[in-house]
N, CA, C and O atoms as a GROMACS GRO file, in nm:
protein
  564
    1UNK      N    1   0.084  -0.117   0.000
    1UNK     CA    2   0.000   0.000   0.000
    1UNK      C    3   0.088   0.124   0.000
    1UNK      O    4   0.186   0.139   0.073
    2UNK      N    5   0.046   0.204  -0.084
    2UNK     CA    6   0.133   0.370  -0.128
    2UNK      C    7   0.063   0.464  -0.026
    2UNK      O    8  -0.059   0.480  -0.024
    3UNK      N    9   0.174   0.543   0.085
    3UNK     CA   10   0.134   0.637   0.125
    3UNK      C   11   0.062   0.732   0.050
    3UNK      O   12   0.015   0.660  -0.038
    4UNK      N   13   0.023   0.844   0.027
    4UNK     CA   14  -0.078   0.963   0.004
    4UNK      C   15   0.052   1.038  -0.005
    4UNK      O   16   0.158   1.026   0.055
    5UNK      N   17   0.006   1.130  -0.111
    5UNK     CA   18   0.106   1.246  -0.160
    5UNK      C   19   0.161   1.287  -0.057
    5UNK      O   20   0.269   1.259  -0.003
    6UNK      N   21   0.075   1.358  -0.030
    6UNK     CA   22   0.051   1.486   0.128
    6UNK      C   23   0.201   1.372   0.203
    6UNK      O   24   0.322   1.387   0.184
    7UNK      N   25   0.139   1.279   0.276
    7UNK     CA   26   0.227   1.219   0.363
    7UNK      C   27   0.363   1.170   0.337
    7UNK      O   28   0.446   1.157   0.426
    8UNK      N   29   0.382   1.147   0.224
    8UNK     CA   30   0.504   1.111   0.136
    8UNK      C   31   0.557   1.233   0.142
    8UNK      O   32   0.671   1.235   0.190
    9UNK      N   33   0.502   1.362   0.100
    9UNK     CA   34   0.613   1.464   0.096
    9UNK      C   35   0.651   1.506   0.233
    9UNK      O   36   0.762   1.554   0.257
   10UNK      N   37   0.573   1.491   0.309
   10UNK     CA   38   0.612   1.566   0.452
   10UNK      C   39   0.705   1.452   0.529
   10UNK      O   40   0.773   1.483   0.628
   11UNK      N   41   0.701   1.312   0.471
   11UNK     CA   42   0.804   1.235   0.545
   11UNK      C   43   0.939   1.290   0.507
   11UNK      O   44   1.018   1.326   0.594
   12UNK      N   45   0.964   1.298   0.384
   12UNK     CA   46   1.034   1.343   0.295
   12UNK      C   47   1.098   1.444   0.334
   12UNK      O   48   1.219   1.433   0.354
   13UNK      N   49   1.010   1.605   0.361
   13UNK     CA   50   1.100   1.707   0.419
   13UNK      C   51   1.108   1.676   0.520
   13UNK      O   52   1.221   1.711   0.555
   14UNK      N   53   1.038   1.604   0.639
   14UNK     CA   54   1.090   1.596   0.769
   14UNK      C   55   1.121   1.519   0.844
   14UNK      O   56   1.086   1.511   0.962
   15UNK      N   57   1.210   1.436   0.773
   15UNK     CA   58   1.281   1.281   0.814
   15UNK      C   59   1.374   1.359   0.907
   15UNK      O   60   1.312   1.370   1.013
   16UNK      N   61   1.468   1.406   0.915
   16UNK     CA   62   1.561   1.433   1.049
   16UNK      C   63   1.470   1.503   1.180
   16UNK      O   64   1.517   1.505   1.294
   17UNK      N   65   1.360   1.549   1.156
   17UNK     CA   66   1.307   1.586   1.276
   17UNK      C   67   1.191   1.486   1.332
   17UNK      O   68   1.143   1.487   1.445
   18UNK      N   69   1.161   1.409   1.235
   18UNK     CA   70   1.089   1.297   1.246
   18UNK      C   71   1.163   1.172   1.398
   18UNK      O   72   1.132   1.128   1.508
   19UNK      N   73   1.283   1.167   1.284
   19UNK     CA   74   1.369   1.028   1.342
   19UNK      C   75   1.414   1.121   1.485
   19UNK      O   76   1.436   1.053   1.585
   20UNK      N   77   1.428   1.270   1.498
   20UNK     CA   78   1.424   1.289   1.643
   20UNK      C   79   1.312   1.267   1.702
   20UNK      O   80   1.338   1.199   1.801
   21UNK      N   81   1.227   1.283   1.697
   21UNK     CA   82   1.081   1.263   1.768
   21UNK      C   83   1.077   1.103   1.798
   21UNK      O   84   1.032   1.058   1.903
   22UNK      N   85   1.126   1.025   1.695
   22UNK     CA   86   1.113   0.925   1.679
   22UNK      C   87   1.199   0.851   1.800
   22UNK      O   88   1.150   0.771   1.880
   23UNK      N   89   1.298   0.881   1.799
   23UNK     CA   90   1.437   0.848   1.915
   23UNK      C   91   1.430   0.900   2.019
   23UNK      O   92   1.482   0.837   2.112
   24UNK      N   93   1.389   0.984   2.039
   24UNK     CA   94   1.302   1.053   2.208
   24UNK      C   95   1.200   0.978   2.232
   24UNK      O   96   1.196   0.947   2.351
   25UNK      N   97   1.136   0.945   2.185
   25UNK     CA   98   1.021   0.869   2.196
   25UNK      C   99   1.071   0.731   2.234
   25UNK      O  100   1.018   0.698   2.340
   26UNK      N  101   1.148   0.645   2.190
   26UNK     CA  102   1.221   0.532   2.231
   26UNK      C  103   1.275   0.569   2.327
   26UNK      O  104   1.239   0.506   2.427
   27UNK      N  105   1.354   0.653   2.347
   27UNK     CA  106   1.432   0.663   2.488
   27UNK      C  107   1.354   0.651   2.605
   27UNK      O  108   1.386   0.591   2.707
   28UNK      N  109   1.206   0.737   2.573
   28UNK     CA  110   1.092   0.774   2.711
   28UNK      C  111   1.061   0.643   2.723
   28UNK      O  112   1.059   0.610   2.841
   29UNK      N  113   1.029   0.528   2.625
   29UNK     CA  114   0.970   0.406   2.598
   29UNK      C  115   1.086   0.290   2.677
   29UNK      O  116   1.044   0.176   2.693
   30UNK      N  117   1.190   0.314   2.711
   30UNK     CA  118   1.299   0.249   2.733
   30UNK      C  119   1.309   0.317   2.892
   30UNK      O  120   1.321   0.252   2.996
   31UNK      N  121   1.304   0.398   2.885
   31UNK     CA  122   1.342   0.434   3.045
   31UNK      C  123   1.192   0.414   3.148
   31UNK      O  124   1.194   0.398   3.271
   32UNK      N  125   1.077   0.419   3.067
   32UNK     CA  126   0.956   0.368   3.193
   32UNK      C  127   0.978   0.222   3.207
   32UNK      O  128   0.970   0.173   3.319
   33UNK      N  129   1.012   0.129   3.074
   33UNK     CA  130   1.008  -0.004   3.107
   33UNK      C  131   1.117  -0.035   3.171
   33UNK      O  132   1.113  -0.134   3.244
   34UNK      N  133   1.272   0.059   3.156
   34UNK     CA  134   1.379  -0.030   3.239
   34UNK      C  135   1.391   0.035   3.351
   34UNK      O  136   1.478  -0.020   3.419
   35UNK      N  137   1.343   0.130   3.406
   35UNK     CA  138   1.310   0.212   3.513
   35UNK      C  139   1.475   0.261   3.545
   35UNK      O  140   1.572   0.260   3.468
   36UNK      N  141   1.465   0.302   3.685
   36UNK     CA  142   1.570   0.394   3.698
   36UNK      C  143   1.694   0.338   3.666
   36UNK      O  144   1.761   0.405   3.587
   37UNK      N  145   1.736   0.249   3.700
   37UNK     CA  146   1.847   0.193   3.645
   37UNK      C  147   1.900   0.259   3.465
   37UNK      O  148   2.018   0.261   3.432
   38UNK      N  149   1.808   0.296   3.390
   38UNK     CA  150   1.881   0.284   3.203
   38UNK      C  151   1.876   0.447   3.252
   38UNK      O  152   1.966   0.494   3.181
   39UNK      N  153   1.831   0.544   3.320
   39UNK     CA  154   1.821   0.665   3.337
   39UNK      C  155   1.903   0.731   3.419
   39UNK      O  156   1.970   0.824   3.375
   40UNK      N  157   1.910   0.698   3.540
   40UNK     CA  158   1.981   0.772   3.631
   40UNK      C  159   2.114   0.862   3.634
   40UNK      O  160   2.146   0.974   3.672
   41UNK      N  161   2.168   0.759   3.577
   41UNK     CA  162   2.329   0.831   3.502
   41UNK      C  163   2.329   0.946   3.417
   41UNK      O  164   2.400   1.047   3.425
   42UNK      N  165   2.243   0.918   3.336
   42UNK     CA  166   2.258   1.014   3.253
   42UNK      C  167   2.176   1.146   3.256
   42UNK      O  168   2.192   1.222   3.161
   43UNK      N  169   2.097   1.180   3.348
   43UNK     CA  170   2.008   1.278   3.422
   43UNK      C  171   2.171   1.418   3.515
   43UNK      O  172   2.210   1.400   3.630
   44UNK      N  173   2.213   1.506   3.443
   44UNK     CA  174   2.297   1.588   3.517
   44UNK      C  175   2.253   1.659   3.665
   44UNK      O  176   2.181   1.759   3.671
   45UNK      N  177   2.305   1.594   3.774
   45UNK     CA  178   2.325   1.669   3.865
   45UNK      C  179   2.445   1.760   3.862
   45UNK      O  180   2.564   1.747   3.836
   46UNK      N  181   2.349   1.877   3.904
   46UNK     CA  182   2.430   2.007   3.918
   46UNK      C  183   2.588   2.014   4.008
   46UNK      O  184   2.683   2.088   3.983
   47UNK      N  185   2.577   1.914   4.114
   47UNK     CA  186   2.684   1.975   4.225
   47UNK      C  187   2.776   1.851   4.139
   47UNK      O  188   2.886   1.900   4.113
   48UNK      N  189   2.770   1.761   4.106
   48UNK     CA  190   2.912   1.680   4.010
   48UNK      C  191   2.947   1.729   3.914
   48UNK      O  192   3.052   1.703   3.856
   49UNK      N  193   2.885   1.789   3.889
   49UNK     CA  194   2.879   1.901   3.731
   49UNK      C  195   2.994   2.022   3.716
   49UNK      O  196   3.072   2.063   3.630
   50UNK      N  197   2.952   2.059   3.875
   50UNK     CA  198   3.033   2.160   3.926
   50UNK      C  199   3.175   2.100   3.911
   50UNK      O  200   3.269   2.139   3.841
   51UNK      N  201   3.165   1.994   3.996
   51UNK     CA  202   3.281   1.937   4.100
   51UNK      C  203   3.378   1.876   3.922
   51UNK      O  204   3.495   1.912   3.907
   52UNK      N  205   3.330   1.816   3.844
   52UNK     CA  206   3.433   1.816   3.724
   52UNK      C  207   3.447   1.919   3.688
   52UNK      O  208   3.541   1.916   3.609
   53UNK      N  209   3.412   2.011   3.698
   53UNK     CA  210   3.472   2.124   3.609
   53UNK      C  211   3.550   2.149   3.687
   53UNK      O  212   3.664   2.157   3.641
   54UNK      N  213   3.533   2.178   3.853
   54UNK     CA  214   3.632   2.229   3.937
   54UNK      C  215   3.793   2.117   3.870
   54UNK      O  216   3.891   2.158   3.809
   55UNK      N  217   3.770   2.018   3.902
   55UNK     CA  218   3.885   1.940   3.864
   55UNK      C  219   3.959   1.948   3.777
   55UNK      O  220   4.078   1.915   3.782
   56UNK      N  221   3.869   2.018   3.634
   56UNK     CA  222   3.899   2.015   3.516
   56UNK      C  223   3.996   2.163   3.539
   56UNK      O  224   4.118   2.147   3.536
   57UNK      N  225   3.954   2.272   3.556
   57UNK     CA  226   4.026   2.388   3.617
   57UNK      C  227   4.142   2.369   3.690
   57UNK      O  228   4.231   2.453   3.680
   58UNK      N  229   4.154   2.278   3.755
   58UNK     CA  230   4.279   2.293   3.856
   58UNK      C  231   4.355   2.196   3.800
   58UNK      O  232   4.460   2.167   3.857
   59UNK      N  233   4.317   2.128   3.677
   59UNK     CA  234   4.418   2.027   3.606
   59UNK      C  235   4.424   1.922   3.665
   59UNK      O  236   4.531   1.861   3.658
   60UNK      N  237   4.330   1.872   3.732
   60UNK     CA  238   4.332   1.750   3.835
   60UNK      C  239   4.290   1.658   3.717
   60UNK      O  240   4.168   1.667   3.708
   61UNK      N  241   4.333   1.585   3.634
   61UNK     CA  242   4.276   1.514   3.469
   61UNK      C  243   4.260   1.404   3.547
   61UNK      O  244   4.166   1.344   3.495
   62UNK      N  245   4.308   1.328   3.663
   62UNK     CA  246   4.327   1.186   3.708
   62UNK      C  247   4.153   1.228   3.746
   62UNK      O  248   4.069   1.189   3.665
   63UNK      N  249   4.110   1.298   3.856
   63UNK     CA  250   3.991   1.286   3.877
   63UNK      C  251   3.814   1.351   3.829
   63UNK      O  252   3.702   1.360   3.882
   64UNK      N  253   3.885   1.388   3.687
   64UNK     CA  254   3.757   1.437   3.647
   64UNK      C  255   3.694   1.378   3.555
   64UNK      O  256   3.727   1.345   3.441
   65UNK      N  257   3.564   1.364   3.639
   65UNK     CA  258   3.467   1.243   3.580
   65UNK      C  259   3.374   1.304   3.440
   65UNK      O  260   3.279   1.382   3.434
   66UNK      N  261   3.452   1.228   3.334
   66UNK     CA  262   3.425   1.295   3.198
   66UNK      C  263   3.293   1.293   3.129
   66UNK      O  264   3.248   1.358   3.034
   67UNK      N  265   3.222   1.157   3.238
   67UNK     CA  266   3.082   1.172   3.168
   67UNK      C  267   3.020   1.299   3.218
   67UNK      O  268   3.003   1.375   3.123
   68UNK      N  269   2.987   1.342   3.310
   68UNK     CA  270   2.952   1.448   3.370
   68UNK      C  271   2.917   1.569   3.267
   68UNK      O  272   2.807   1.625   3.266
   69UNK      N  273   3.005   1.595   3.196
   69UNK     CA  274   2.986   1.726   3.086
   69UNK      C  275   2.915   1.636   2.994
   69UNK      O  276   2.845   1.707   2.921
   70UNK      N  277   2.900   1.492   2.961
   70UNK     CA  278   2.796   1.488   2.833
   70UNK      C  279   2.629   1.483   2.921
   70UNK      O  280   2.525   1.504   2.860
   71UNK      N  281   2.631   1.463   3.013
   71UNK     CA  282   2.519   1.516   3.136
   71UNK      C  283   2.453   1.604   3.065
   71UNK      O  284   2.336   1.581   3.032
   72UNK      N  285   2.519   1.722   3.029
   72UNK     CA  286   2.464   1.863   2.980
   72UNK      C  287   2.420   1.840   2.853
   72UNK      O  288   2.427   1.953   2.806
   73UNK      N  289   2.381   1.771   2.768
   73UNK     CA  290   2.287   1.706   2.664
   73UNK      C  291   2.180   1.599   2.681
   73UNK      O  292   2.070   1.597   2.627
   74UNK      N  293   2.238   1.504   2.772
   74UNK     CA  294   2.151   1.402   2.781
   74UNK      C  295   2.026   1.445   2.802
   74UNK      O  296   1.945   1.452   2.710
   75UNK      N  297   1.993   1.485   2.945
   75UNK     CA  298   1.894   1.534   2.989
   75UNK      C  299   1.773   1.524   2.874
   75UNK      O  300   1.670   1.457   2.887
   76UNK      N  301   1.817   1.624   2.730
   76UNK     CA  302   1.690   1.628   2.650
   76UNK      C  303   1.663   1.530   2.596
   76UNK      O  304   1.584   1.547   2.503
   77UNK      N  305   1.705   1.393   2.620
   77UNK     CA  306   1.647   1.317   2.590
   77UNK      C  307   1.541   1.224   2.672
   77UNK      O  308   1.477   1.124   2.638
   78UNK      N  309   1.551   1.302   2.802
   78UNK     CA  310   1.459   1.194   2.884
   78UNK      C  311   1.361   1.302   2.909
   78UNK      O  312   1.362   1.421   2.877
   79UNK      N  313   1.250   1.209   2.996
   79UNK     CA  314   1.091   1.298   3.004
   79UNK      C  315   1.042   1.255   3.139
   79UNK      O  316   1.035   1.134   3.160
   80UNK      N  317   1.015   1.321   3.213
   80UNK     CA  318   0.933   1.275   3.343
   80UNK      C  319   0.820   1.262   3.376
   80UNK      O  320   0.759   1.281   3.481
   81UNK      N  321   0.785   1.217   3.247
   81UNK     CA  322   0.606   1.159   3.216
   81UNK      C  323   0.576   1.174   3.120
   81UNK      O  324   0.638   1.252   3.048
   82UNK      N  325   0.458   1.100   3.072
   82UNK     CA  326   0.424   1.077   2.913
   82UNK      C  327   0.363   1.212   2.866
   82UNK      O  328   0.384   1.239   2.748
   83UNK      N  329   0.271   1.328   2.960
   83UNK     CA  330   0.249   1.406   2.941
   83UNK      C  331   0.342   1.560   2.901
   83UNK      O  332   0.312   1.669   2.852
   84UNK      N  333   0.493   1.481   2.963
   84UNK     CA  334   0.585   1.601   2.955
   84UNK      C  335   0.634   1.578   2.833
   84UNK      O  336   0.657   1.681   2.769
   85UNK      N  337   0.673   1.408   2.745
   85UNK     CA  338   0.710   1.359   2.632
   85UNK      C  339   0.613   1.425   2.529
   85UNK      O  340   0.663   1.492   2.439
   86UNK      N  341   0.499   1.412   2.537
   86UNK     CA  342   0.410   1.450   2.434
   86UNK      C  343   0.414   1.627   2.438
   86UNK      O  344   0.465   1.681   2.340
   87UNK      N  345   0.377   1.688   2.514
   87UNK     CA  346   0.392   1.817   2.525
   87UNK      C  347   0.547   1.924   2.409
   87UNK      O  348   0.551   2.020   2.332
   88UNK      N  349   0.635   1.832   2.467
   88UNK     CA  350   0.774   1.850   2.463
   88UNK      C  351   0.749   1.796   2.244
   88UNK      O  352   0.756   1.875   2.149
   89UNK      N  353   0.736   1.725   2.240
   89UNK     CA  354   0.744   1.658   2.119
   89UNK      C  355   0.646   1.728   2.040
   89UNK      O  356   0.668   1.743   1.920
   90UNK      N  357   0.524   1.780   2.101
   90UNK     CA  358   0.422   1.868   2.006
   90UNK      C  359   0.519   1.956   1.965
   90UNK      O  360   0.534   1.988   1.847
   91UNK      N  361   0.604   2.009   2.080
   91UNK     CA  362   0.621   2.147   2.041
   91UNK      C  363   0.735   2.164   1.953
   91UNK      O  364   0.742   2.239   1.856
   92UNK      N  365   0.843   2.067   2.007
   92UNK     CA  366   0.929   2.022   1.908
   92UNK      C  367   0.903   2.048   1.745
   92UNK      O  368   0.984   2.098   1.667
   93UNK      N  369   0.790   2.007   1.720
   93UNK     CA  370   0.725   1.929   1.609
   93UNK      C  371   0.722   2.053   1.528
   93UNK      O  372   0.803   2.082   1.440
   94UNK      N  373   0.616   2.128   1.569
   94UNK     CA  374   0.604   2.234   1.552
   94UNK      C  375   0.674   2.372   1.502
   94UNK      O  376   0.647   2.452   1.412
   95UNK      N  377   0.784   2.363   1.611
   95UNK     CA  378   0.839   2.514   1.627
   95UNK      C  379   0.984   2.451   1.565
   95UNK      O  380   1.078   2.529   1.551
   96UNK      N  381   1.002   2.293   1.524
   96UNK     CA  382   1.154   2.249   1.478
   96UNK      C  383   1.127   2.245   1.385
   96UNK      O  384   1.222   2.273   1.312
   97UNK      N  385   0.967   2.205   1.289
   97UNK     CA  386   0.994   2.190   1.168
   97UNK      C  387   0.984   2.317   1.083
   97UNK      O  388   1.016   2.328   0.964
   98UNK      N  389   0.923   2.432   1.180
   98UNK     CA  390   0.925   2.589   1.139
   98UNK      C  391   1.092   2.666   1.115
   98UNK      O  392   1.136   2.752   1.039
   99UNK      N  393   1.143   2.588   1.217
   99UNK     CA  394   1.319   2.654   1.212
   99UNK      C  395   1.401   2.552   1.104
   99UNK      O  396   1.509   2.590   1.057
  100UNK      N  397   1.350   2.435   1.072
  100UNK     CA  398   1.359   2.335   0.974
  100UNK      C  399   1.392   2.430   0.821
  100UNK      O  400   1.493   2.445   0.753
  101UNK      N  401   1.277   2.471   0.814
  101UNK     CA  402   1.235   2.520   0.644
  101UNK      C  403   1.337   2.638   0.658
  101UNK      O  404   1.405   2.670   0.561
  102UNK      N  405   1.349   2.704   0.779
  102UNK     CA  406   1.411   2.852   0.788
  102UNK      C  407   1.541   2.812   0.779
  102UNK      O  408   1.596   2.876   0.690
  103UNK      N  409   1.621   2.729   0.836
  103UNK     CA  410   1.784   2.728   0.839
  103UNK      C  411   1.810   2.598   0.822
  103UNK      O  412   1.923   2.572   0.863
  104UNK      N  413   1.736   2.480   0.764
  104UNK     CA  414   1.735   2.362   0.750
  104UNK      C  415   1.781   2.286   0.869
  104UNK      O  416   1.822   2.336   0.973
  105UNK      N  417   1.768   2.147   0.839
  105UNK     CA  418   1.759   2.043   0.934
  105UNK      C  419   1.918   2.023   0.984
  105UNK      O  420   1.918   1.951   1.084
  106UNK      N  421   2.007   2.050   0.959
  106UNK     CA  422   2.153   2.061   1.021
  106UNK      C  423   2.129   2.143   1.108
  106UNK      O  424   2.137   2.107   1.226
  107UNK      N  425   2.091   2.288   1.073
  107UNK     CA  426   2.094   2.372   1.174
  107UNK      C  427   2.004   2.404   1.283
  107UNK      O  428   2.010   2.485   1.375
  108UNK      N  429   1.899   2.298   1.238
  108UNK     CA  430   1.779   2.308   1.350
  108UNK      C  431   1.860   2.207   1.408
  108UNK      O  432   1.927   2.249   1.501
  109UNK      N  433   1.876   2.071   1.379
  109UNK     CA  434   1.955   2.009   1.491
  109UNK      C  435   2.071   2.082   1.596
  109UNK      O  436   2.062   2.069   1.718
  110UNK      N  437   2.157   2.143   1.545
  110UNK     CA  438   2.268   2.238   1.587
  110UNK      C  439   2.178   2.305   1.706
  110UNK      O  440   2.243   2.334   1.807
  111UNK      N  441   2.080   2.324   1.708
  111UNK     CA  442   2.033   2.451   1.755
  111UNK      C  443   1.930   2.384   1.890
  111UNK      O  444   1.927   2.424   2.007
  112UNK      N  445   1.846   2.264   1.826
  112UNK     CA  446   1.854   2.178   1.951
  112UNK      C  447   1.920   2.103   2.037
  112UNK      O  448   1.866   2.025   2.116
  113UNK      N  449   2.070   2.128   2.025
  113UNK     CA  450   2.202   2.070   2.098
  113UNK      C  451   2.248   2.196   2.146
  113UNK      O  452   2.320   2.170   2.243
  114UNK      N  453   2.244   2.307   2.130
  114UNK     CA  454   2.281   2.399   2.165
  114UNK      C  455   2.208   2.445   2.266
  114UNK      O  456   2.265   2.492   2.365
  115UNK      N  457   2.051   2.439   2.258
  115UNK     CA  458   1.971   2.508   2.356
  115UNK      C  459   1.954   2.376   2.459
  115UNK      O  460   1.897   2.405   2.564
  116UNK      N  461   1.993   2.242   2.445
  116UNK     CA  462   1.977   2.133   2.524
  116UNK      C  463   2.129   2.153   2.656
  116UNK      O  464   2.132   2.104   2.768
  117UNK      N  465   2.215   2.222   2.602
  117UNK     CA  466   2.331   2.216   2.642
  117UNK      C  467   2.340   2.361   2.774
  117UNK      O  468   2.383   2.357   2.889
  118UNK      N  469   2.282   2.477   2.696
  118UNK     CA  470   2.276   2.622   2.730
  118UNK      C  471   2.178   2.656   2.892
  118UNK      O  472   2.182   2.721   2.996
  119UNK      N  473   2.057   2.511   2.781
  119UNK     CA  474   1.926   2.553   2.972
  119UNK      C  475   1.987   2.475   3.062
  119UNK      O  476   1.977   2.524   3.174
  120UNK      N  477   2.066   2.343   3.059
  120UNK     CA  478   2.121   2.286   3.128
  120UNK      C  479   2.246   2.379   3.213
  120UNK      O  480   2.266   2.403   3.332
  121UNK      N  481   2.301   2.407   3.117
  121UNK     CA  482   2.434   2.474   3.201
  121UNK      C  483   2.355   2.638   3.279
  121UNK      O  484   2.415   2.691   3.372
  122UNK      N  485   2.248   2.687   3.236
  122UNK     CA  486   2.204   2.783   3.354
  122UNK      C  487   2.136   2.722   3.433
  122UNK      O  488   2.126   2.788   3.537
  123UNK      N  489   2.073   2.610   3.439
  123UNK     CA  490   2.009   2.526   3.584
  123UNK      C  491   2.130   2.481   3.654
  123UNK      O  492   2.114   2.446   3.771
  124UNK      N  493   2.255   2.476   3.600
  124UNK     CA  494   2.353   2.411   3.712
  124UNK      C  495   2.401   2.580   3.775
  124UNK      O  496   2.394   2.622   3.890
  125UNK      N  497   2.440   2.638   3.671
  125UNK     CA  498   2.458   2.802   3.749
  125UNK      C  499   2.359   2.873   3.850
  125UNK      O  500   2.371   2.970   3.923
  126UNK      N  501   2.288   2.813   3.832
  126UNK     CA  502   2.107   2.885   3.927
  126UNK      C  503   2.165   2.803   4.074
  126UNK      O  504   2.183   2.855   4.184
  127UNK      N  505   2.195   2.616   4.024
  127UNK     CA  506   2.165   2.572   4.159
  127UNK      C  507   2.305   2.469   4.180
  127UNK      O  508   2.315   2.351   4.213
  128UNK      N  509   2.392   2.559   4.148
  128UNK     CA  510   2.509   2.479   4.178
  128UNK      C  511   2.568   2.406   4.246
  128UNK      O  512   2.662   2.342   4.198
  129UNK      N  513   2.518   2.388   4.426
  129UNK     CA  514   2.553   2.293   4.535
  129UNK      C  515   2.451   2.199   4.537
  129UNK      O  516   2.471   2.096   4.602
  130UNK      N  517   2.271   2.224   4.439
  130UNK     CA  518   2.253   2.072   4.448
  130UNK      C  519   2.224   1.924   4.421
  130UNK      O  520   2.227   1.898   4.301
  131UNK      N  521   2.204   1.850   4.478
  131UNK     CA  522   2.224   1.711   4.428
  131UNK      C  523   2.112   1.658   4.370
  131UNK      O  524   2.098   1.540   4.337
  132UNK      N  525   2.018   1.760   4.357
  132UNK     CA  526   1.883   1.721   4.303
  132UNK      C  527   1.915   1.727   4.153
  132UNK      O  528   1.948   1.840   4.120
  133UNK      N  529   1.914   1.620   4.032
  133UNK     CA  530   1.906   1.605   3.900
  133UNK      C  531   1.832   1.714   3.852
  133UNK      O  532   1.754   1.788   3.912
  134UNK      N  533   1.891   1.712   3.661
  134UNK     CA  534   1.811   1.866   3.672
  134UNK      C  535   1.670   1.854   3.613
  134UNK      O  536   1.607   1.942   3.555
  135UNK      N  537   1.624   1.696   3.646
  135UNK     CA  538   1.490   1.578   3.565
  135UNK      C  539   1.431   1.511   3.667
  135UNK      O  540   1.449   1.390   3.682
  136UNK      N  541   1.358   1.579   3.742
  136UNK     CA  542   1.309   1.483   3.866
  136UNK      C  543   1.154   1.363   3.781
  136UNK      O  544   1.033   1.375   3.759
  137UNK      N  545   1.277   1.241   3.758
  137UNK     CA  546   1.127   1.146   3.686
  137UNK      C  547   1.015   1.131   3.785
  137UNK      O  548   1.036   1.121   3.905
  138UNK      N  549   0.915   1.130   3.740
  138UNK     CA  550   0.799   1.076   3.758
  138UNK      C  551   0.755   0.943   3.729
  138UNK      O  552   0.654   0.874   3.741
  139UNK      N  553   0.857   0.936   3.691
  139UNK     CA  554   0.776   0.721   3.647
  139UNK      C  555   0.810   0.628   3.788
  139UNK      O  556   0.913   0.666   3.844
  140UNK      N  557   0.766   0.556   3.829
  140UNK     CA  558   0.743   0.486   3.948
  140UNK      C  559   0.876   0.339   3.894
  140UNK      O  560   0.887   0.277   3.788
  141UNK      N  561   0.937   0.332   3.994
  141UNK     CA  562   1.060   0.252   3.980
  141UNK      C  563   1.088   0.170   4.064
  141UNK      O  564   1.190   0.102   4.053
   0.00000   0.00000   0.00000
């Protein structure tokens, strides 16, 4: 069976923002069923966040824990409820495939790694001593 024009072309222009929606969506789908365990790590707390960079500054290389700075991306890939996934993904949808047509799909990606990286690093500047993740899940574990 042949998709419909309409749907064929819009897969078409919006396969890279698609297959993101698509891969967020697996991730949310992967972290309610494997519960905290596939998540936890990769959720950035602010005060380790700190504490590698401090290390990283003082040249301490033996003890700075390198996952920590990819922390500051992960985050957008997880959701602390199906209501925050869907919300998050409307809008995505929406306002990525609008910046899509405007600066194309490289640079809308660019630009959702950039702003995934930017709100993260001012939630660790806001709350730098604490140990609270900057993703408090809601899924029951």
């Amino acid at each position: 069976m042949r998709l419909p024009y309409t749907m064929r072309s819009v897969l078409k222009a919006q396969w890279p923002l698609l297959t993101l929606i698509l891969l967020i969506s697996i991730i949310y789908f992967l972290q309610s069923q494997l519960g905290r365990s596939f998540y936890k790590d990769h959720m950035a707390v602010p005060s380790e966040v700190v504490n590698a960079w401090q290390s990283l500054r003082e040249r301490d290389f033996e003890n700075v824990e390198w996952y920590e700075f990819a922390t500051l991306v992960t985050p957008a890939f997880l959701h602390g409820g199906f209501d925050h996934l869907f919300n998050n993904m409307l809008f995505l949808w929406i306002f990525a495939a609008l910046a899509a047509e405007l600066i194309g799909h490289r640079w809308m990606i660019i630009t959702f790694l950039f702003t995934a990286i930017t709100g993260n690093l001012c939630h660790i500047a806001l709350n730098a001593t604490s140990d609270i993740p900057c993703l408090r899940i809601l899924i029951s574990s």
